[in-house]
N, C-alpha and C positions, 0 to 999 in steps of 0.2 A: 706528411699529412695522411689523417687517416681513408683508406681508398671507400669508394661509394659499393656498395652490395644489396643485392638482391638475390635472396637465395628463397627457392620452392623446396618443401618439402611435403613429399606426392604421401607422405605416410603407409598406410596399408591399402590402399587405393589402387587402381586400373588392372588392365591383364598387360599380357606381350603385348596384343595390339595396341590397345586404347595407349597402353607408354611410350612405341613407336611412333602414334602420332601424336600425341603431345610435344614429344619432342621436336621432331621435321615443323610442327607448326612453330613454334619457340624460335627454331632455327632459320627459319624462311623469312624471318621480321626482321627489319632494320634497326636493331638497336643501337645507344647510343655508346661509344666505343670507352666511355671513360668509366663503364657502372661492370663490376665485375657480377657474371651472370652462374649461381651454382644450380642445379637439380638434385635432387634424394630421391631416386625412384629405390623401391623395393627392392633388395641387396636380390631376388632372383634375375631382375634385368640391367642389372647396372650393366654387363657387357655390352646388351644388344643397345641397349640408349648410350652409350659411349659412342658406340660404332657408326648411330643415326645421327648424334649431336654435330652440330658445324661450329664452331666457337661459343659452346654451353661446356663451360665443366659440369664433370657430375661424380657426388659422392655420396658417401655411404648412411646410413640413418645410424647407426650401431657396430660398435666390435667389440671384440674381446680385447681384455687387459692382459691375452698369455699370446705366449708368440705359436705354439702347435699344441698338438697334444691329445689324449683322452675328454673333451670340449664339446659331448654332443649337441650340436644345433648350435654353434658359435662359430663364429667366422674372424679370422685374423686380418691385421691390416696386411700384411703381405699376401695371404688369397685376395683381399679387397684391391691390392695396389697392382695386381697381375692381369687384373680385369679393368684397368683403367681409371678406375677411379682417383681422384689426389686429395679429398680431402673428406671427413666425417663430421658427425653431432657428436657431442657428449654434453650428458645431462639434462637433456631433452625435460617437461615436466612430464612429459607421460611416461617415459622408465624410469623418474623417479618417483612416481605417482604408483605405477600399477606393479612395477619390476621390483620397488622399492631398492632403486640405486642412489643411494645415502652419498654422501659427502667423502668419505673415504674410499671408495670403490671409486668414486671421480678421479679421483688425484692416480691411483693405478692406470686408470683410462689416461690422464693428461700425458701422465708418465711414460706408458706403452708408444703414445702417440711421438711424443720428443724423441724416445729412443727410436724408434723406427723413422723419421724425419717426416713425419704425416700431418699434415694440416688439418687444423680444426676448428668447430664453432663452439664453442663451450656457451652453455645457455645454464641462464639462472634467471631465478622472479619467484614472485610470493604467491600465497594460495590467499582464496578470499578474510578466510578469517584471521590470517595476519596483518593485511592493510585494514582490517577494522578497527585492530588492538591498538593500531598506529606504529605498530613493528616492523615496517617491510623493509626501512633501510637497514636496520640491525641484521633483518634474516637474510637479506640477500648482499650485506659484506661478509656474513659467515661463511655461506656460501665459497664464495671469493678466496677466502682469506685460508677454507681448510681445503679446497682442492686446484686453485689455480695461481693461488699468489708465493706459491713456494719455489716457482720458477726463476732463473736470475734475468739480469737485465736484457741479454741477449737474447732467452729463449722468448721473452714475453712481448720481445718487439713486434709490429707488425701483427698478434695475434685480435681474433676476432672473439667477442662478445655476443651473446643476445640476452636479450632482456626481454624475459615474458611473464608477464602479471598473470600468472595463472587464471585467476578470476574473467580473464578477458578471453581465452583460447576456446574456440565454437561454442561460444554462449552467446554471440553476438554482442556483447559491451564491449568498449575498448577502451584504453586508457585514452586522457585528454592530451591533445600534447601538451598544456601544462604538466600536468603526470609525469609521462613518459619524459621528457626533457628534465624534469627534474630528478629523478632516476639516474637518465643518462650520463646527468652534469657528477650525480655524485659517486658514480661507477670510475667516470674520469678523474674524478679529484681523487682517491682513493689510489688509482694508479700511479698518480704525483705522489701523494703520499709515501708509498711505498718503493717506486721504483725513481723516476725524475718526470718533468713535465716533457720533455722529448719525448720518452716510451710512451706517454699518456697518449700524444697527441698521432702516435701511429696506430695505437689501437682502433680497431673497426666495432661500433658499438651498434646494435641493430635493436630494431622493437621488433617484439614476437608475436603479437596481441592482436588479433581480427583486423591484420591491416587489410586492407580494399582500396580499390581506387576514387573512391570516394572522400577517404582518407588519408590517401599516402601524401599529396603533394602538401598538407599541414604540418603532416610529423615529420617528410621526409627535409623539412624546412627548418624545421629546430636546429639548434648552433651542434649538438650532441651528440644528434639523431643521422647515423651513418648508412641507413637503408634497414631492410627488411625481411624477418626469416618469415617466408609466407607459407598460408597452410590452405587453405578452402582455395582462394583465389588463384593458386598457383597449377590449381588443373584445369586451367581455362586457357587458351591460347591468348583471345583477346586480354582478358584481366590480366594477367601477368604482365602481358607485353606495355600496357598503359603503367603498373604498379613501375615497372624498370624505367619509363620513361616520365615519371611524377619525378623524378630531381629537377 
């Protein structure tokens, strides 16, 4: 079965301090033992919040697709994996938005990531004027299909999903869980599709979309809806810690 997740990601946000205690707070809460708990602090602090973390993974927002090299200002999964870290983003919509990392540069990222044995969130969803056209499930099986469904049946088990409606990411709107459930379901059927209904049913499929705790315990209720890549609420000690505990 697919495992329950909640992952924060702190984006370009706090200092040393302000991540040290975010973290100790995170850490000092009794969470519930069956919801796997990630962090993305700023690739400058992953050490020191590794080292503050008590049962918090914590990974990286972004790497490079090369293993070393002439790279200025890119960072490899092996300097990321020496600092503790075990797992990244790829595809995030704002490196594909601002960085303009296309679909093909994904599948080097998925790539890089297998070949090195690195764990990862692969995130896809539409921009606003694609759910208007009525295109979102065609863009985001594309999505899918040119940088993550080239994997075989082994690599893709157990892997993780998120799903972000662009349109919803700090704009305050969010998808309904009608929406997002239907999304989800067809994320899953897609991995039947192509792989078997086993491999479907271990994939971890997350909404990325202004979830809050006003919201989570809805969507985090849908049959689909496998937890949460959180962005605003996940630098708050208290909000998080409720977001983890809406299953």
């Amino acid at each position: 079965m697919a495992k329950k997740i909640v992952a924060g990601n702190w984006k370009m946000n706090l200092n040393a301090d302000s991540a040290l205690t975010l973290i100790k707070g995170i850490s000092e809460v009794s969470l519930p033992s069956d919801v796997r708990v990630i962090v993305f602090p700023s690739s400058v602090f992953i050490g020191q919040v590794v080292e503050a973390s008590s049962g918090i993974e914590v990974g990286c927002q972004n790497f490079s697709n090369e293993d070393k090299g002439a790279f200025t200002g890119e960072i490899s999964i092996n300097q990321i994996k020496s600092i503790g870290a075990n797992v990244g983003l790829i595809g995030h919509s704002e490196r594909r938005a601002y960085y303009k990392e296309d679909n093909a540069l994904l599948k080097t990222k998925v790539d890089q990531a297998i070949k090195e044995n690195f764990d990862f969130i692969f995130c896809c969803g539409e921009p606003l004027f694609i759910r208007e056209e009525g295109k979102e499930f065609s863009f985001v099986r594309e999505q899918l299909n040119e940088s993550l469904f080239h994997l075989t049946s082994d690599q893709m088990k157990n892997r993780v999903i998120a799903y972000e409606p662009v349109w919803a990411i700090g704009t305050g709107k969010t998808a309904s869980s009608i929406q997002a459930e239907d999304m989800h379901l067809s994320i899953r059927s897609w991995i039947t599709e192509k792989y078997s209904a086993e491999i479907a049913s271990s994939v971890s499929i997350l909404y990325g979309g202004s979830c809050k705790p006003s919201n989570a315990k809805e969507l985090f209720a849908c049959p689909n809806v496998d937890g949460g890549l959180i962005g605003g609420a996940a630098l708050d000690v208290d909000d998080f810690s409720q977001l983890i505990k809406s299953f």
